[in-house]
C-alpha positions in Angstrom: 7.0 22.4 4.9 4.1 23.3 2.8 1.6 20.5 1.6 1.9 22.1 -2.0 5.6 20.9 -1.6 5.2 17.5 -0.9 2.8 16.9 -3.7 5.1 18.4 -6.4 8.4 15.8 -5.9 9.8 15.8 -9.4 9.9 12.3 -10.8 14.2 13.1 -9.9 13.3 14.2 -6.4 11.6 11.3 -5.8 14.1 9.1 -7.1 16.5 10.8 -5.0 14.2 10.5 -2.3 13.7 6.7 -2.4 17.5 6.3 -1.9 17.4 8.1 1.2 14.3 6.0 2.5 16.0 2.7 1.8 19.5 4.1 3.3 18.6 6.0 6.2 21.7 8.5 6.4 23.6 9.2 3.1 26.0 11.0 1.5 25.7 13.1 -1.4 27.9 10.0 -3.6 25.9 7.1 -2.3 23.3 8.3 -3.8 24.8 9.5 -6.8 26.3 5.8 -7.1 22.7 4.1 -6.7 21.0 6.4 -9.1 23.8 5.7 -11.9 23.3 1.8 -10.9 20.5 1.6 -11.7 19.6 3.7 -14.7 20.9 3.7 -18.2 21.6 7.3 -18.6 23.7 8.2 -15.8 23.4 11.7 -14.0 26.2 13.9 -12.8 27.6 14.3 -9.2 26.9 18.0 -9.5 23.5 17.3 -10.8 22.3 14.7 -7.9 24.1 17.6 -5.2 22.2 20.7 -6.6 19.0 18.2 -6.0 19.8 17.1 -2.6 20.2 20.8 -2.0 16.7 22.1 -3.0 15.3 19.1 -1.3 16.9 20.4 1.8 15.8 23.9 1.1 12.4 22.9 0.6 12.4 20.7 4.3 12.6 17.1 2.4 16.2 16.7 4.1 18.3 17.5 6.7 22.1 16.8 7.3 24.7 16.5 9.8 28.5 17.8 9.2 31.0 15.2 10.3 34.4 16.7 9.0 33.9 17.9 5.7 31.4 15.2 4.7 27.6 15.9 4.9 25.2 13.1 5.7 21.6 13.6 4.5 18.3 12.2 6.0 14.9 12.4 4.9 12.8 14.9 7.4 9.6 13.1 6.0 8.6 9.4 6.3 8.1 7.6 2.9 4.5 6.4 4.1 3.2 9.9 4.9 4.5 10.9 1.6 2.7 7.9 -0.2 -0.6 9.2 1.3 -0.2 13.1 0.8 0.5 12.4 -3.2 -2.5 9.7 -3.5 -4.9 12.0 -1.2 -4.0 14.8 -3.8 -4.7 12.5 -6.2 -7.9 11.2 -5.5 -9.0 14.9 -5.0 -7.8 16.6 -8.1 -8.4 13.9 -10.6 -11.4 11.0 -9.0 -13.1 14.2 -7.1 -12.1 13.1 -3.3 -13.6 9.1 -4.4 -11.9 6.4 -3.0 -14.2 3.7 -3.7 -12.9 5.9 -8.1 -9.7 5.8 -7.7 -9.1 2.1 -6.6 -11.4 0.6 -9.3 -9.5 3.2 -11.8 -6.2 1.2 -10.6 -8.1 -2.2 -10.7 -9.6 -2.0 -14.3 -6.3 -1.4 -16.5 -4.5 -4.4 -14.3 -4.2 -7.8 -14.1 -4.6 -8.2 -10.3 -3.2 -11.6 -9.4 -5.3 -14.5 -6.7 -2.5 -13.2 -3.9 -3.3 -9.6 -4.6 -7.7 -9.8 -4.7 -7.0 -12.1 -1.4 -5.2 -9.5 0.1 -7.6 -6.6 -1.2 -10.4 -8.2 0.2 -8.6 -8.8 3.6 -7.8 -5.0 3.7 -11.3 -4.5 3.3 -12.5 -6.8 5.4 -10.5 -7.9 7.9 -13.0 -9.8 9.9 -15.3 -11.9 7.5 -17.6 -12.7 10.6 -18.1 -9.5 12.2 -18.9 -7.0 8.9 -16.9 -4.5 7.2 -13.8 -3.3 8.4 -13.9 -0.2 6.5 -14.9 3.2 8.2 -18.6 4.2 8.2 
């Protein structure tokens, strides 16, 4: 699977793909019955199938036959997907900053006592022996 791929999920791929990383193994209709649980404009069976589809066509999913159902799973962990779409972020839009992207994310936000705490714990881990972050 290309890169390019993985950073161009539609907002309705990765919908559909957030299913199948809380799920595991599912069927074309589980996932059409979470999406329509949750949203107020409901999609159709075809419409979440034809999805699934391209997804697997694209090396998102794989499936197994048992009889004549088909059980998808994702080919690509949720985390490595995470990274790949903020790495193409934080090249295309804060020119490859990190130190620019986070404080574009920390401006606009309320960040709560729990949240700074654990920012400043991922940063540094070890208060007595300096920085945890990469040279």
């Amino acid at each position: 699977m290309s890169s390019r791929r993985s950073r161009n999920l539609s907002p309705a791929n990765l919908e559909i793909m957030k299913v199948i990383w809380e799920k595991g193994e599912v069927t074309v209709n589980d996932v059409f019955e979470i999406i329509n649980s949750r949203r107020k404009h409901k999609l159709r069976r075809t419409t979440v199938q034809v999805q699934m589809n391209r997804l697997e066509e694209y090396g998102w999913l794989s499936h197994r036959a048992e009889g004549r159902a088909f059980f998808y799973s994702a080919v690509k962990e949720r985390q490595t997907t995470r990274k790949d779409i903020l790495d193409d972020i934080k090249n295309r839009v804060f020119g490859g900053s990190r130190a620019d992207l986070v404080r574009c994310l920390l401006e606009d936000e309320d960040v709560t006592a729990e949240e700074a705490k654990e920012l400043r714990r991922l940063i540094n881990p070890n208060p007595d022996g300096g920085v945890g972050a990469k040279p």
